[in-house]
Structures are given as C-alpha cells and as structure tokens.
GUPA-298579 format. One line per 3 residues: number of its first residue (from 1); their letters; for each residue x, y, z of C-alpha. Coordinates in pm, 1 decimal, always signed. Layout:
NUM> A> X Y Z; ...
//
This chain:
1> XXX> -102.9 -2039.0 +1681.9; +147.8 -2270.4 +1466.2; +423.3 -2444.0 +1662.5
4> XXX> +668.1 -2233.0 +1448.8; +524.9 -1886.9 +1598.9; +548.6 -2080.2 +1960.5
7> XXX> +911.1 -2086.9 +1911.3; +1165.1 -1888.9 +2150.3; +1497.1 -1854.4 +2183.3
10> XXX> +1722.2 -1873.3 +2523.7; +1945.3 -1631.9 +2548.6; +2194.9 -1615.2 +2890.8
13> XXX> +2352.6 -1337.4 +2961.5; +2745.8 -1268.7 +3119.4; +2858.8 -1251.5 +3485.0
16> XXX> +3215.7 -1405.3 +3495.2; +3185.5 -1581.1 +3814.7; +2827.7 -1533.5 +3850.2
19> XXX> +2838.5 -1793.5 +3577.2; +2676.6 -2050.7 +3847.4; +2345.5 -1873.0 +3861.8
22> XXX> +2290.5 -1930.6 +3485.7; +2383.7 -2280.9 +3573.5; +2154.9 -2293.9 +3794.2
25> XXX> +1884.1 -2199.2 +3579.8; +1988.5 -2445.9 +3323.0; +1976.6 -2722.2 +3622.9
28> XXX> +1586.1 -2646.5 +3707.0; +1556.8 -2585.0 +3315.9; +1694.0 -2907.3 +3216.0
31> XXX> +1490.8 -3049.2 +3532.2; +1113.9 -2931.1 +3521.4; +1139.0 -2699.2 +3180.2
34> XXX> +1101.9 -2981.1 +2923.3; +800.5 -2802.7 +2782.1; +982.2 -2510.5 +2710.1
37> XXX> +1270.5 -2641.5 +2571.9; +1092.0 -2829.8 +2333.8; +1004.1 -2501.2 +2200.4
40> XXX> +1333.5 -2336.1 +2254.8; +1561.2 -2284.9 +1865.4; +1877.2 -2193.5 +1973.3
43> XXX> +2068.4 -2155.8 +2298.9; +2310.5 -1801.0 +2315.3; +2518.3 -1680.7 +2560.8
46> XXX> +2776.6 -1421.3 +2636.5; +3055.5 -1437.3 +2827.1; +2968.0 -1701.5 +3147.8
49> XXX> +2667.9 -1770.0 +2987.3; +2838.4 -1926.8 +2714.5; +2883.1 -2211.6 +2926.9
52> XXX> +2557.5 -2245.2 +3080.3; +2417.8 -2245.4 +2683.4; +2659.0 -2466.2 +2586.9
55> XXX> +2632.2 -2742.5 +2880.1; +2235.8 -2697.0 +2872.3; +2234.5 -2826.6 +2481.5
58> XXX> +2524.3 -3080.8 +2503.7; +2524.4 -3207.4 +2821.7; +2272.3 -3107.2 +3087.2
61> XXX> +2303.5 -3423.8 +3253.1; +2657.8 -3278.8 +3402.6; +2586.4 -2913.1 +3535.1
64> XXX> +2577.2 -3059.2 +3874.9; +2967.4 -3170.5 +3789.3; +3064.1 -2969.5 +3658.0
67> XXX> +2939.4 -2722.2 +3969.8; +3150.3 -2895.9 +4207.2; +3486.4 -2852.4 +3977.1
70> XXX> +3398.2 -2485.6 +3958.9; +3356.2 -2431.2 +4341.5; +3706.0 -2609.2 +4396.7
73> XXX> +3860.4 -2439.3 +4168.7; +3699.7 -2090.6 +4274.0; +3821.3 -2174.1 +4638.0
76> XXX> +4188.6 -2255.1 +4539.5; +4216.4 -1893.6 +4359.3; +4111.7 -1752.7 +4672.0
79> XXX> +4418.7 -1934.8 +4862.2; +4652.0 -1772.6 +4562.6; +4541.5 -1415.4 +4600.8
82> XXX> +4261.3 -1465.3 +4319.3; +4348.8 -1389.4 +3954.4; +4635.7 -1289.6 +3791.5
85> XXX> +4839.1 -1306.9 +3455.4; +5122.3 -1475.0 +3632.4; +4882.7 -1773.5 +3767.5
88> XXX> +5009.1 -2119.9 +3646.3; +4831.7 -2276.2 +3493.3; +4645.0 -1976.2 +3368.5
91> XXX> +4241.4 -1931.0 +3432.6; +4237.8 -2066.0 +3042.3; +4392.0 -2335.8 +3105.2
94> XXX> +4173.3 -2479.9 +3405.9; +3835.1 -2403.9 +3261.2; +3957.9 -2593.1 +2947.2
97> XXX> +4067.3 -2868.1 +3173.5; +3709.2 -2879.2 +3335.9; +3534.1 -2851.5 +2992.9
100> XXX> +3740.5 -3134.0 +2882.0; +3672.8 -3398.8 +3160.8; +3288.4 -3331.3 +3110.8
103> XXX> +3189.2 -3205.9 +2769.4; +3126.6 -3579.2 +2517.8; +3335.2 -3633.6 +2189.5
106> XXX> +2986.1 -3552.1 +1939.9; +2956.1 -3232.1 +2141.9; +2994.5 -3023.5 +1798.6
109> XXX> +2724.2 -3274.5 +1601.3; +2454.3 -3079.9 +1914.7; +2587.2 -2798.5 +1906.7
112> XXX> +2652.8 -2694.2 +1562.4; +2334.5 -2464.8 +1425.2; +2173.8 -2478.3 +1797.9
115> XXX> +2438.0 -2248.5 +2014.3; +2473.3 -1954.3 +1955.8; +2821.5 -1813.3 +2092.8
118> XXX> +2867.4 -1420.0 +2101.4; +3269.1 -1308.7 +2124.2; +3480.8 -1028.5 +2017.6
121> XXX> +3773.3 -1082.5 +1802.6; +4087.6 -922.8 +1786.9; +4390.3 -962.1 +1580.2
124> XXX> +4747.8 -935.0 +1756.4; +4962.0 -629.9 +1667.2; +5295.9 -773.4 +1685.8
127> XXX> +5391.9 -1198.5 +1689.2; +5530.7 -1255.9 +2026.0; +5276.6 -1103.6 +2287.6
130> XXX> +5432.3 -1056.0 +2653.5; +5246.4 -841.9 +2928.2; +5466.9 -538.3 +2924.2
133> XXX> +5441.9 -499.0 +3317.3; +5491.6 -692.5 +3608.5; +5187.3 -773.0 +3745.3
136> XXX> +5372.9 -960.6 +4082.2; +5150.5 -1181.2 +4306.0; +4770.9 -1228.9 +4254.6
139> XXX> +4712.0 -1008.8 +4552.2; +4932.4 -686.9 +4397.6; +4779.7 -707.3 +4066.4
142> XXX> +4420.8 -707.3 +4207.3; +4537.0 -360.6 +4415.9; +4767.0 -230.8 +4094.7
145> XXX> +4420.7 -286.8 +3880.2; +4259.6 -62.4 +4105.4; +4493.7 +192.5 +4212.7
148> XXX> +4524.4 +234.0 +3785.4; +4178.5 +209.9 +3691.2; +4156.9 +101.2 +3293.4
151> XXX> +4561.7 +128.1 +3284.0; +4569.2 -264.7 +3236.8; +4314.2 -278.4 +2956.9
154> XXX> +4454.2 +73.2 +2783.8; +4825.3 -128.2 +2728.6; +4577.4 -378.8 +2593.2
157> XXX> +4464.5 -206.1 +2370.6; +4810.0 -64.7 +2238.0; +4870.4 -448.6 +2139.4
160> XXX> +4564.4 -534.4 +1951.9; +4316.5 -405.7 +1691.3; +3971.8 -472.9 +1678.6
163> XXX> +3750.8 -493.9 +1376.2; +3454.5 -268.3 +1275.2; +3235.0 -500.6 +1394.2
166> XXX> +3316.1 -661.9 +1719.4; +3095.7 -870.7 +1841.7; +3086.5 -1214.1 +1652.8
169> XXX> +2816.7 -1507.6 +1648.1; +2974.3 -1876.4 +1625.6; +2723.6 -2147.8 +1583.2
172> XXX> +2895.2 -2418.0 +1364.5; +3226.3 -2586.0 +1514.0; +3426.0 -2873.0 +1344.0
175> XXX> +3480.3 -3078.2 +1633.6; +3526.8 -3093.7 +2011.3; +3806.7 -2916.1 +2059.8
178> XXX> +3644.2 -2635.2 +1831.2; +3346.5 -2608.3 +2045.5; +3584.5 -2575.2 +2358.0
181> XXX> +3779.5 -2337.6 +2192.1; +3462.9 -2105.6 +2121.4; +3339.1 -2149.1 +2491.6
184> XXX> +3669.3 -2015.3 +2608.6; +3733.1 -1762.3 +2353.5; +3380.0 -1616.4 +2468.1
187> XXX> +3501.5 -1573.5 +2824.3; +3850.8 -1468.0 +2814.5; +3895.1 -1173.4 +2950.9
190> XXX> +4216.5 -995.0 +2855.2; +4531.1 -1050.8 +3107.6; +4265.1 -1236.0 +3394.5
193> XXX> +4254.6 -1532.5 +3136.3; +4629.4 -1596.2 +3104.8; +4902.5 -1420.6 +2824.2
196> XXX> +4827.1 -1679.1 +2568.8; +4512.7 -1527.4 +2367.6; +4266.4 -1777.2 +2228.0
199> XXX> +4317.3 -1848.6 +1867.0; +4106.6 -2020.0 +1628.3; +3870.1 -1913.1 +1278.3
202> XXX> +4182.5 -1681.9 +1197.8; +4114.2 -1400.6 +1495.3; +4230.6 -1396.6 +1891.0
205> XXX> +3900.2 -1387.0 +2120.0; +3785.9 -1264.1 +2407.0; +3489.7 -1166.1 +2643.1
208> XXX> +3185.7 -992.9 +2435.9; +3033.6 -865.2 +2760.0; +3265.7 -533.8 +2801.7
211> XXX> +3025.4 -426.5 +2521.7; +2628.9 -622.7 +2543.3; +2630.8 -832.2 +2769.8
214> XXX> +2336.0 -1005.1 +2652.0; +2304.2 -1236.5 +2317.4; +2192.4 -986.5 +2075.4
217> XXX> +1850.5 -1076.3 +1890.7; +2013.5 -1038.6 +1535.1; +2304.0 -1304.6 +1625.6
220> XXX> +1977.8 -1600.7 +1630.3; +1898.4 -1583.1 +1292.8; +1529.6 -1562.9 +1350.1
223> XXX> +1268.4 -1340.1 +1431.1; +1165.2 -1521.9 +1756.1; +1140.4 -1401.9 +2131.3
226> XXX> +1403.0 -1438.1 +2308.6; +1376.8 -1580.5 +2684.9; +1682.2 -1370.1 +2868.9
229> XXX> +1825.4 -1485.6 +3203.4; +2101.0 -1288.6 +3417.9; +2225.5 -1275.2 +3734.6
232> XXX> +2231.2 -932.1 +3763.6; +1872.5 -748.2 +3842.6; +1751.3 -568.4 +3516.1
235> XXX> +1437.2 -505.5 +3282.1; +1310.9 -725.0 +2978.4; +1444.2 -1029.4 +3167.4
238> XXX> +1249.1 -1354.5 +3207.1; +1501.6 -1491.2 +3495.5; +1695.5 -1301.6 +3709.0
241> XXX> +1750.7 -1195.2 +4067.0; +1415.7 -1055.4 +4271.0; +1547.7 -919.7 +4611.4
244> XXX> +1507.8 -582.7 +4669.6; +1428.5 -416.6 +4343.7; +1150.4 -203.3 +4474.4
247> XXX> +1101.5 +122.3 +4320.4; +1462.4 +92.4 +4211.3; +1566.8 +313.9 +3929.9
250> XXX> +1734.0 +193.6 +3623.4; +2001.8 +271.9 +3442.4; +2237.0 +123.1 +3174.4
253> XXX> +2561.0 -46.7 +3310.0; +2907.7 +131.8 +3181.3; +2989.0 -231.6 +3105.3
256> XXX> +2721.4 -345.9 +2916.6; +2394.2 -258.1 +2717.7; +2211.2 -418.2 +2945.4
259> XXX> +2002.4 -192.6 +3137.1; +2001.5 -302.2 +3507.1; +1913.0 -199.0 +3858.1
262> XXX> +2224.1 +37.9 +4019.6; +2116.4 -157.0 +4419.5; +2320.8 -230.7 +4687.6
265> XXX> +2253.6 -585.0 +4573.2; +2383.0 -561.5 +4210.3; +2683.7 -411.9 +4339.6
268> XXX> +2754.3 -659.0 +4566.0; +2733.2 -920.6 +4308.7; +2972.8 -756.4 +4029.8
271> XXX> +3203.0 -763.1 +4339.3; +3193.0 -1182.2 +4335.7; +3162.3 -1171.4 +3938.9
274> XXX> +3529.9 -992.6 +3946.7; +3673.2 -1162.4 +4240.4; +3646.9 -1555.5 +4281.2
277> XXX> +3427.2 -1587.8 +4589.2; +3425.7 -1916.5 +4769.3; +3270.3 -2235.2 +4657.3
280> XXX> +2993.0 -2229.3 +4898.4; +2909.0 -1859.2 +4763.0; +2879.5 -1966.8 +4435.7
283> XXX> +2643.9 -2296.7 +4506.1; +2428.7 -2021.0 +4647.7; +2427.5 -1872.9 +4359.4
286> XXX> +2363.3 -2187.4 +4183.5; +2068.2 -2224.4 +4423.4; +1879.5 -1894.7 +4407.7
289> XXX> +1917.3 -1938.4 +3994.0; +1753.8 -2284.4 +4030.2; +1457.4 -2133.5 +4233.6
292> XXX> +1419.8 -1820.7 +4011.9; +1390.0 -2055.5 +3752.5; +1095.8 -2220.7 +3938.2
295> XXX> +948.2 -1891.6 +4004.1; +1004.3 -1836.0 +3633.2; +812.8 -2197.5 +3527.3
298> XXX> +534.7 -2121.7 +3814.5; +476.5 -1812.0 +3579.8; +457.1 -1959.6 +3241.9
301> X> +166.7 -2228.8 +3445.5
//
C-alpha cells in the first residue's frame, strides 16, 4: 500500500468543557503517537476540539500549560456562580487571553492548509446587539436557563440569521490573531461566550456542535479515514470513553449527529461539559483521555 493510501485524518470532536479529554489525547498523541501523526493530513475539530486540533499542530509542546490555565480558570467560574452573559471579562475574552500567552507568532504559517476548523456563521440582524433580558448573577441565569428551556437561544435566534449552509470549514488564516479568532469563533456559544459575537471573514461565529458535533468528512478535502476522538461514549470512534458501555443501546444525541451511548455515564459528563467543574475534575479528564489514547496506540501495535 502507497504512503498516500496510509494517510488519515484526525478529527476531534466537541464537549465544551470536556475540552481537556481531547487534550489529553493530543498529550499521549503528541507523546508516543509520532508514527501516526506522520501519517495524519489534517487536524479538525468542532467546538472544544478546535483547540485540542489546533494546539496539537502548532504547539503540542504547551498542552500541559495550557491545562493548568484552564483548570484555574474553570475553578474561579465556579467561585462566580459559573457562566453568564454578565461575567467580566466575558468567557471570550479569557480563553483568548490563554490562547494568546501560549499559541507562537508563525502559528498561521502551521496551521494554514493543515487545521481544519468547523463553525457556524451568522450574520447580526440589527447593528447594536444587547441581550434583551436580564440575565442577573451567574447563579440565576444558570436556574432562569432551565426553568425556560430553549427561551435563551429562541431570543437568539430573533437577532440573527443563519445561512443555508451552516456549518463552515476554515483552514487558511492570515496571521495569529486570525487563527485565534477562528479557534474562538468555533467555540462560542451564544450568550455563555459573552454579548460581543466573534467577527471576522465578513460573518459572526459560533459553536458548530448544536448541529454535528464531529468534523464532517467532506470539510478535509480528501477521501481519507478519518481517526475520531470524543469524550462522550459513541460508535465509529477510535478514542473515546470505555466505562460501562456494555450492551448499551444507542441513539443519536438531540444535540448532535453524533450517535452516542444514552448511560448514566454520558449524562453525567454533558453535566461538567455545561457547567465548569473544578480544576481537579477536569485534569481527570485530561488523564483518562491520555490513557484511552494509550489503549488506542496499544491497538494500532
């Protein structure tokens, strides 16, 4: 077989604040995968996987960094009540603050033609957005949310317009702040992130994972395999979670395409990917995606 038809692609898929278990396949990627990278074409993500794409092609050398700013910052939402529009600075704001301090200056020059970024644009109805409710502390939003089900994301929806087709692919950026911009365009999801929208290739951005939230195959440009990793338990994945699946019945997610496993476990980690969990929770994470990956390369052996 020709080293062309060896080729694979890696495609991580979304789990807001799960992001850490991607991370932590990157880590044992990065660590004891070389062989398979060397085969890998391009890295995609959606939503938090964005970031564990993005950081595994430009700078692998600082997941463990960039880790520890994550966890801190996770445990410091906590002490505010967790997310909410009204947070300053916004969630935006800090993860661009993070990306900053770790991601290098030629970031683009790596990226550019090897990441693969899935996001949904949106255009803004009106100029001047403003959240149309108040939202109070971080504590009364998270209970309002609930209480109102999808009443948050329906006034959302009264204030943009989507295209036809809404899930985009970005894989060239002009420069650093370009590449940044993409990363948090691709995991902003609408009011959590902050009320400024992301803004950059003439469209607003956010999350692609409230429709696939997996890289789709067509968004490569290729016709090779793709390698899928998420944190959630599912089918057709190369990495993910293994506790507990047995006999398990499948079904697909009402947020996402992604078929997965409706257990006691999954449900227990969409609970930490919508809530901020504390920094020691998410270095577990980190830790059980570094030794799935393991299990993963003991496989491939």
């Amino acid at each position: 077989m020709s080293e062309e038809h060896k080729k694979v692609n890696l495609a991580f898929g979304g789990g807001i604040f799960l992001g850490t278990y991607q991370l932590g396949v990157a880590k044992c990627l990065h660590a004891h995968g070389k062989a398979l990278l060397d085969l890998v074409e391009c890295y995609g993500g959606v939503s938090s996987g964005v970031i564990a794409a993005a950081l595994l092609v430009v700078c692998p050398d600082k997941i463990g960094e960039y880790i520890a700013k994550v966890k801190d910052l996770s445990d410091k939402l906590r002490t505010k009540g967790g997310i909410s529009p009204e947070l300053r600075p916004g969630l935006n704001d800090r993860l661009r603050s993070i990306l900053q301090s770790i991601i290098p200056e030629d970031a683009h020059q790596k990226a550019s033609g090897k990441l693969v970024i899935s996001a949904m644009p949106f255009r803004k109805k009106k100029h001047d957005y403003t959240i149309p409710v108040y939202w109070g502390d971080g504590q009364s939003w998270m209970r309002y949310g609930l209480s109102k089900g999808t009443t948050a994301l329906d006034i959302f929806k009264k204030l943009v317009e989507f295209p036809t087709d809404k899930i985009h692919v970005i894989k060239e950026f002009s420069d650093k702040d370009h590449l940044i911009d993409a990363i948090i365009g691709a995991t902003y999801i609408p009011l959590w992130g902050g009320e400024k929208f992301i803004e950059f290739n003439g469209n607003c951005w956010m999350d692609a994972g409230f429709i696939d939230n997996m890289p789709r195959v067509e968004g490569f440009g290729n016709d090779h395999r793709a390698v899928r990793v998420s944190p959630f338990m599912g089918e057709n994945l190369a990495v993910c979670p293994t506790r507990n699946v047995n006999g398990m019945e499948r079904h697909t997610s009402f947020f996402s395409g992604q078929p997965l496993d409706w257990s006691i476990w999954n449900l227990t980690r969409a609970k930490d990917a919508l809530y901020p969990p504390s920094g020691d929770t998410l270095h577990d994470y980190f830790e059980d995606g570094f030794h799935d990956g393991e299990k993963f390369l003991r496989r491939l052996k």
